[in-house]
Each structure stands twice: as structure tokens, then as C-alpha cells.
C-alpha positions in Angstrom: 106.3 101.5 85.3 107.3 98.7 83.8 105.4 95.5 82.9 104.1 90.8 84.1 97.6 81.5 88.7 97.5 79.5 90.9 95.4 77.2 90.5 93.4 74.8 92.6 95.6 71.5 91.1 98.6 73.6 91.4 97.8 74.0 95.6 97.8 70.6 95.3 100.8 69.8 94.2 102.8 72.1 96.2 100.7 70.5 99.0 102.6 66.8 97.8 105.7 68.6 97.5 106.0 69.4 101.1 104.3 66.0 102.5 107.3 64.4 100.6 110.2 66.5 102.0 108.2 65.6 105.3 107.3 69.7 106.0 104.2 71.2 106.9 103.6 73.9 104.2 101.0 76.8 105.3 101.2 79.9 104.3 99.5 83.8 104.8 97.4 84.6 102.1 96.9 88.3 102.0 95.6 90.5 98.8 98.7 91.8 96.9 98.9 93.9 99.4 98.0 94.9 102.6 95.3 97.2 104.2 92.5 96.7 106.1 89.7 94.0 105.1 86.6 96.0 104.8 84.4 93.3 103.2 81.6 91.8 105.0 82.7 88.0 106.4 86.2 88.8 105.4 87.6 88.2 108.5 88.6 84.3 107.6 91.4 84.0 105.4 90.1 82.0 102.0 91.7 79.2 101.1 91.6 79.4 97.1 95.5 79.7 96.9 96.9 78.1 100.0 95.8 77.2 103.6 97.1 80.1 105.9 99.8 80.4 108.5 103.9 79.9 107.6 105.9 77.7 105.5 108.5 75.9 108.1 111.0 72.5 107.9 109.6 69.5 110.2 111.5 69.0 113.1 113.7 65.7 112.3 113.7 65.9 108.6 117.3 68.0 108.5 119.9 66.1 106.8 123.0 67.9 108.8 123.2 70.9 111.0 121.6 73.9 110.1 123.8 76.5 109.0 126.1 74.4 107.1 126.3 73.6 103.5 122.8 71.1 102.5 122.2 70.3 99.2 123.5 71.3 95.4 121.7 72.5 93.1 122.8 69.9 90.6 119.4 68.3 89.6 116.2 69.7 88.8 112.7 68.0 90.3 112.4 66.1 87.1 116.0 65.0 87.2 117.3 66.7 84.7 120.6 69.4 85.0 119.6 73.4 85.5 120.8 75.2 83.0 122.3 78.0 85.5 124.7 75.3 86.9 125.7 74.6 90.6 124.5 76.5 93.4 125.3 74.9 96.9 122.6 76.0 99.2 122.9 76.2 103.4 120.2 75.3 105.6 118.7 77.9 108.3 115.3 79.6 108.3 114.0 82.8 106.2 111.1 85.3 106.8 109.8 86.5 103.6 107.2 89.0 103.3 105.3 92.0 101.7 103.2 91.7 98.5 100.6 88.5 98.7 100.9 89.2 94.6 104.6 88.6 94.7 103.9 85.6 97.4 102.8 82.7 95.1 106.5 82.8 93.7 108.3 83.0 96.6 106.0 80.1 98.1 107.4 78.2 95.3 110.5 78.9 95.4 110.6 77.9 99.1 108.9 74.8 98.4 111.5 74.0 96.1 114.5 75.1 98.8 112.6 72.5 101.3 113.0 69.9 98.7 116.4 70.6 97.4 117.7 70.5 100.9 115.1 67.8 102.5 113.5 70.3 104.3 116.6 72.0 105.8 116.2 75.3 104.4 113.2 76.7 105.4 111.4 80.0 104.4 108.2 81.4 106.1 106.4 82.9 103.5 103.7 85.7 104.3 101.7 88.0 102.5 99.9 90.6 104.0 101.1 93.5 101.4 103.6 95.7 100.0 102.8 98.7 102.4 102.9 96.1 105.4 105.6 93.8 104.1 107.9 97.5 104.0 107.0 98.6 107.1 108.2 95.2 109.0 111.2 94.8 106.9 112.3 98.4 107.2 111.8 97.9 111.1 114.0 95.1 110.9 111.7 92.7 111.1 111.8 90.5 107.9 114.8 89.2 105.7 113.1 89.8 102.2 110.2 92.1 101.3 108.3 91.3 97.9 106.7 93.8 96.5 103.9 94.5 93.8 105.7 98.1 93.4 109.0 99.8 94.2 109.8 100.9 97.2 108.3 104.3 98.2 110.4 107.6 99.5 108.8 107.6 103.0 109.7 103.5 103.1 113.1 104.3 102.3 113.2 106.4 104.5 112.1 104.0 107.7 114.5 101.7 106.3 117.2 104.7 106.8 116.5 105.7 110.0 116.6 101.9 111.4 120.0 101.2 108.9 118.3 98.5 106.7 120.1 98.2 103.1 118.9 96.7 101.0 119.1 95.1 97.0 116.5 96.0 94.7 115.8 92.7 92.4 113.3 92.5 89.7 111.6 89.2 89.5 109.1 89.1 87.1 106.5 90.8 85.3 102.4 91.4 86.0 99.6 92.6 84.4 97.2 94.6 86.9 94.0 93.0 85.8 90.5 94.7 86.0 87.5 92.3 85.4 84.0 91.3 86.0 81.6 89.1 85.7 81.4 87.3 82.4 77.5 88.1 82.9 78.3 91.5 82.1 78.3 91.4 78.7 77.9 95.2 78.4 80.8 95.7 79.5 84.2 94.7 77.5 87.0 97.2 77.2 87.4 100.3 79.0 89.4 103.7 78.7 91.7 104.8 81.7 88.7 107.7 81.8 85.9 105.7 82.4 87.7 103.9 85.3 88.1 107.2 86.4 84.5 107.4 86.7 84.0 104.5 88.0 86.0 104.2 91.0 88.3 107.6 90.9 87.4 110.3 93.6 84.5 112.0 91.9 82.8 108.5 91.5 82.0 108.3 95.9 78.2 107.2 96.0 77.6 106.2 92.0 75.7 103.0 93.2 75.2 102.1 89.3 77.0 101.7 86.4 74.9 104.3 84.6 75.2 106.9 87.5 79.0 107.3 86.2 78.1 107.9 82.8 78.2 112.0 83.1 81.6 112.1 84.7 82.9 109.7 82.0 82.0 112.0 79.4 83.0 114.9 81.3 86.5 113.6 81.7 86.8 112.5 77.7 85.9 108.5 77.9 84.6 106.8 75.0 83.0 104.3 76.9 80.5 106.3 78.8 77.5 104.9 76.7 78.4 101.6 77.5 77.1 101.6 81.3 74.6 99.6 81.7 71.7 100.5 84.4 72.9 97.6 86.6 74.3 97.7 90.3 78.2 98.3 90.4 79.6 96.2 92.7 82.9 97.1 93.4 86.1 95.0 95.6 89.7 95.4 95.3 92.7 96.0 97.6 92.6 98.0 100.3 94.7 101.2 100.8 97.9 99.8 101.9 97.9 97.2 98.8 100.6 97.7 96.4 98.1 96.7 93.5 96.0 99.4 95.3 98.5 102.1 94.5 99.8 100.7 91.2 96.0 100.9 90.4 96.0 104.5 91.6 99.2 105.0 89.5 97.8 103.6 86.6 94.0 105.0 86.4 93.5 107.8 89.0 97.0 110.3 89.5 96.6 112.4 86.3 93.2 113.2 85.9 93.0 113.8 89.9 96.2 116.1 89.5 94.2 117.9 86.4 90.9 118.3 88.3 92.3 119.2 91.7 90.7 115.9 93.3 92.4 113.5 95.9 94.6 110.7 94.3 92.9 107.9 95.7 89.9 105.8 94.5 86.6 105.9 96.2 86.3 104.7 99.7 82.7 103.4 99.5 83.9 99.7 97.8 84.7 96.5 99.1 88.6 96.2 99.8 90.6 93.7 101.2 94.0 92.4 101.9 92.6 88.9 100.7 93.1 88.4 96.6 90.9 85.2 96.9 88.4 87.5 98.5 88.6 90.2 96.0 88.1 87.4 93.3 85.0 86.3 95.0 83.5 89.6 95.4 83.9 89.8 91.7 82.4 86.4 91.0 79.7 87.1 93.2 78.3 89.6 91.0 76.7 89.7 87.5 77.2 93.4 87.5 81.0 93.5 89.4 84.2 95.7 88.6 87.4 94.9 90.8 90.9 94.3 90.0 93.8 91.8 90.8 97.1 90.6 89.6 96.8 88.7 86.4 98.0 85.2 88.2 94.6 85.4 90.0 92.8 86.6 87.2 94.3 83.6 85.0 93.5 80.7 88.0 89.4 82.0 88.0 89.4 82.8 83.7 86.7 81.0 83.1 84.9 82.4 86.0 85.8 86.3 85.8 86.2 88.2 82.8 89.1 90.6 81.8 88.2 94.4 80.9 90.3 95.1 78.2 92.0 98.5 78.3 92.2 100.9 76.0 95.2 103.3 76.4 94.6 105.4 73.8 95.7 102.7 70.9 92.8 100.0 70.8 91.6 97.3 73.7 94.2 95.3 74.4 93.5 92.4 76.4 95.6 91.1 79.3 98.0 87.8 78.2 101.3 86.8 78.8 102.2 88.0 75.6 100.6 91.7 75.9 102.4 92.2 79.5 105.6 91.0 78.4 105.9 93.4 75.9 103.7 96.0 77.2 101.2 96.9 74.9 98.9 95.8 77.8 98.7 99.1 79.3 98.8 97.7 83.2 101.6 95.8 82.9 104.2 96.1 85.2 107.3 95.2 87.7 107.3 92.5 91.0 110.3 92.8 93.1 111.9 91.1 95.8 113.8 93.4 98.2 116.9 91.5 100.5 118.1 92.7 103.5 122.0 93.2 103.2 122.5 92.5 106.9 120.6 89.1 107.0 122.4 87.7 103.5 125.7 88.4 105.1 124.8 87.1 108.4 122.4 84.3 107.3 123.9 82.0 105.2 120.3 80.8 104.3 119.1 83.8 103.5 121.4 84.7 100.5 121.3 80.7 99.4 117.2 81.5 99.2 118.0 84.5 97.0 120.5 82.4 94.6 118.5 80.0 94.4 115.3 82.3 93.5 117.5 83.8 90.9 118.5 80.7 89.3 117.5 79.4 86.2 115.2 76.7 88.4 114.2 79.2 90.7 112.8 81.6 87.9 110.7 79.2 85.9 108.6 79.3 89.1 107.5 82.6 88.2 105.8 81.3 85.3 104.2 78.1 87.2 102.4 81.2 89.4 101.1 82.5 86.6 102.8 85.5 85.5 105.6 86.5 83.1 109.2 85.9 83.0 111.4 89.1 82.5 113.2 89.2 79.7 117.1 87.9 79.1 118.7 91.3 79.6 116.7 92.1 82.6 117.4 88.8 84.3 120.8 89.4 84.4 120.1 92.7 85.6 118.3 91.5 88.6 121.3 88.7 88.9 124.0 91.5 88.6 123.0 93.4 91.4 122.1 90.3 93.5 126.4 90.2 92.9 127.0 93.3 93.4 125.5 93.7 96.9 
């Protein structure tokens, strides 16, 4: 797969953003992706990234009908010209959801529809996973899915079987991020093996670090020495999370295939559909392992450490510049999928997508903290936006 935080004063500014185009901003915070929330107290969405609930215009604050033409994308927030040019966008509503990785852009990029229009074109914005996101927009439920991963061969087919086409469209680039505490200083880089051990199949009731040392150097890691006797403390997505199965992707499928185990991580961990609570489970630990996108990593750096991983060529850390070119083993892909039927019935619905592929649009993928794709692939992701 191919490669790609929010900040506390970066909530804050989106929270301005909206107060000025007179709209109440609130939005579902989920973990990259869905599943059940297994942790203790982890019923309460957190607040770290945004206050939950939907992102919705005023009442009042529409500038002409909805439906018709609103606003053109002829000026940036600072003023200045885009360099992608005109786009004219309509006003209606959009449901976007799916991936809570994928979320923090499309938040943006709704935030920046509601100002562009004066709060005329509106987008609820939800995350409660990839596996979730799927399942509603395949039901016909939803005009755009995000997603942490592409879409799956049982999702395609529910979207099938209830006539949902759709366009695939890449939208930036993540690196999967495993980390701890920065009190672990045992711990610094780690081998796709020793993960293994750690939180594969075989690793169901290791309650410490040490207790996975045997399986490490049974499967080949070179890390196995490096355990320290110290309480491993694991959270991360739950089952339906799209970083949960990018994770099983990336660490677990191959050596489960080779030793005839399940490929799935452990069960006995903390998971969650929450990303805020996943980095709080691994702040709350000297001794913790867990894994998030890297925008959530980045907003809590100085509070969580990144593993580096070593792939087979060195420990290579996670940064914008290692995912973009993938030499960071974890990077890879975030999509938006769009609902053919609701861009050519919805006029707001394919203005949202133009305007989330324009030049404007995309540098909100950075201000969320993760990569921007590439030239070539942009206009990839733009051709087949045209091509629908």
C-alpha cells in the first residue's frame, strides 16, 4: 500500500472560523476507524480534536437559496488568488463519513466550504471508521465515505447489491504511527517481528514486555533483547478501524499466513473507535505500545514517542519527509470515496468534492497534519474526480 495534527490551537481556530461564518461547528470524533470502544471510561467522546456531534450552516446565515450557485472560489482566506483558478460552488447540505483518520481534512475542508459560501454550503462531518463509514455509505446512507484504506471486496460488494457507484479519490498520504511513552527509553525502533510478538496472535496474555521476548526470537526479530521487564500496556483501534487493519496489513498477515495463526492482533488490549482516546491510553503509561495516524501522533510529539521501524533497511523514523517517499515502512494511502448518485443529484455534493480537490482545498491536508500526494498523483485523484 502506498504511503502520508491537529492541534489544540488549530481546534481553536477552526472553532473562530465557524463563529465568523455565524455556524455551529461540532463534529464526531471517532478513532480512524470504527469498532467497538473497549476501554474503561471510554464511553464519552474526548475532546482533544474537536467537540462532538455534526458540522451544519446556521439557520439565517444563507446568502441565496440553497441549491443555487453561492460563492466563487476566486479568493483564498488570506485574500490572495488559488492557484487552481475558479470554482463556483452551490449551496445544500453533505454527509461525510467513514475514517475519523481521514476526518480532520474533511472537517477542514467543510469549514472552508461554510466560509467560502457564508455558511451556505454545509457538510456534516463524522467519524466513526472506515468499516462503519462503508457500511452506511454502501447502504445509501452517506454522500462521501473517507477512508484510512481502500475499499474491501465484501464492501464492494454491499455497495453492489444496493447500486451505489462510486469514485475512488486519493487524498493524501499517512504514516501509521506506533509509539509510546517517552519514559520508555528501552524501547526505540522495532522490527515488523517483534510487533508480531507484541501484539500479533501468539502474543494473547504476554502482560509484559519481557514475556514476548521468546516469540520474538522465535519469529527472527532483532529486537527481542530490548524488552524490558515492565508492564505492556497496550490501546489502539478496534476491529472495525481502518488503521486497525492497515496495522494488521502491515505487521500481522505474513507471519500469521506462515505460522498458521489468525490474522488479527490480540484481543486482550485496549481498543477504541476514539484516536484521542488511544493517545491517552498511550500517554497514560510509562511502559505503553499503541498506534495512530501520524496527524495524532504529531499534535501529542512531545508527549508520545515514535517507534521507529525497521523494515529490514535501518530504523526509519516517522516524518513527513519519510512517508512521502516511503522509506517509512507504514506509510500509506487516505481516500475519500463519492457517491455517483448524490454528485449528480446534489449540486453540493460534487461542489464539496471540487472544492476538496482544489489547490485551496488540498493544502488543508497538510494543516491536519499529514502529507500531500505528490504532483502526478493529484492529478490522478482530479482526473477521475472528471471522469465520473
Amino acid at each position: 500500500m502506498e504511503i502520508p495534527s491537529v492541534n489544540t490551537s488549530s481546534i481553536r481556530r477552526r472553532a473562530l472560523v465557524a463563529a465568523v461564518v455565524g455556524s455551529l461547528v461540532l463534529v464526531a470524533c471517532g478513532d480512524d476507524d470504527d469498532g467497538a470502544d473497549t476501554t474503561a471510561g471510554a464511553s464519552e467522546p474526548a475532546t482533544t480534536m474537536s467537540e462532538p456531534g455534526t458540522t451544519m450552516s446556521e439557520p439565517g446565515t444563507t446568502m441565496s437559496e440553497p441549491g443555487t450557485t453561492m460563492s466563487e472560489l476566486g479568493t483564498t482566506v488570506d485574500g490572495t488568488t488559488p492557484p487552481s483558478g475558479s470554482i463556483e460552488l452551490a449551496g445544500g447540505d453533505v454527509f461525510v463519513t467513514g475514517s475519523s483518520t481521514v476526518e480532520p481534512i474533511s472537517i477542514r475542508v467543510g469549514e472552508l466550504a461554510l466560509e467560502l459560501t457564508g455558511g451556505d454550503l454545509a457538510a456534516v462531518v463524522e467519524g466513526p471508521g472506515t468499516g462503519d463509514g462503508f457500511e452506511t455509505f454502501c447502504g445509501g446512507g452517506a454522500d462521501i465515505s473517507d477512508a484510512s484504506r481502500p475499499i474491501d471486496e465484501e464492501e464492494m460488494a454491499l455497495c453492489a447489491d444496493n447500486g451505489v457507484e462510486y469514485v475512488e479519490i486519493e487524498v493524501a498520504i499517512d504514516g501509521l504511527t506506533v509509539a509510546t511513552s517517552p519514559a520508555n527509553e528501552a524501547i526505540t525502533c522495532l522490527d515488523i517481528p517483534a510487533l508480531y510478538a507484541l501484539v500479533g496472535p501468539e502474543s494473547e496474555g504476554f502482560a509484559n514486555w519481557s514475556d514476548a521476548a521468546d516469540l520474538a526470537t522465535e519469529v527472527g526479530s532483532a529486537y527481542a533483547g530490548d524488552f524490558p521487564d515492565a508492564s505492556l500496556d497496550i490501546s489502539g483501534p478496534g476491529e472495525e478501524s481502518g488503521t486497525y487493519d492497515t496495522f494488521v496489513e502491515f505487521v500481522v498477515a505474513d507471519l500469521a499466513e506462515e505460522r498458521g495463526a489468525d490474522e488479527a492482533t490480540r484481543a486482550d488490549y485496549s481498543s477504541s473507535p476514539n484516536d484521542n482516546l488511544i493517545v491517552e491510553g498511550i500517554e497514560g503509561s510509562d511502559s505503553s505500545l499503541g498506534w495512530v495516524g501520524f496527524a495524532y501522533y504529531q499534535a501529542e510529539a512531545e508527549r508520545m514517542k515514535a517507534i521507529e521501524i525497521d523494515a529490514g533497511d535501518g530504523c526509519v523514523a516517522p516524518t513527513p519527509e519519510t512517508i512521502a517517499d516511503v522509506s517509512y515502512p507504514f506509510s500509506r494511502s487516505l481516500y475519500i470515496y463519492v457517491s455517483k448518485a448524490s454528485a449528480a443529484d446534489n449540486p453540493a455534493v460534487a461542489s464539496f468534492v471540487d472544492l476538496y480537490l482544489s489547490d485551496q482545498g488540498l493544502a488543508t491536508v497538510a494543516d491536519a497534519g499529514y502529507v500531500d500526494l505528490p504532483a502526478e498523483r493529484i492529478e490522478a485523484s482530479r482526473a477521475a474526480w472528471e471522469g465520473r
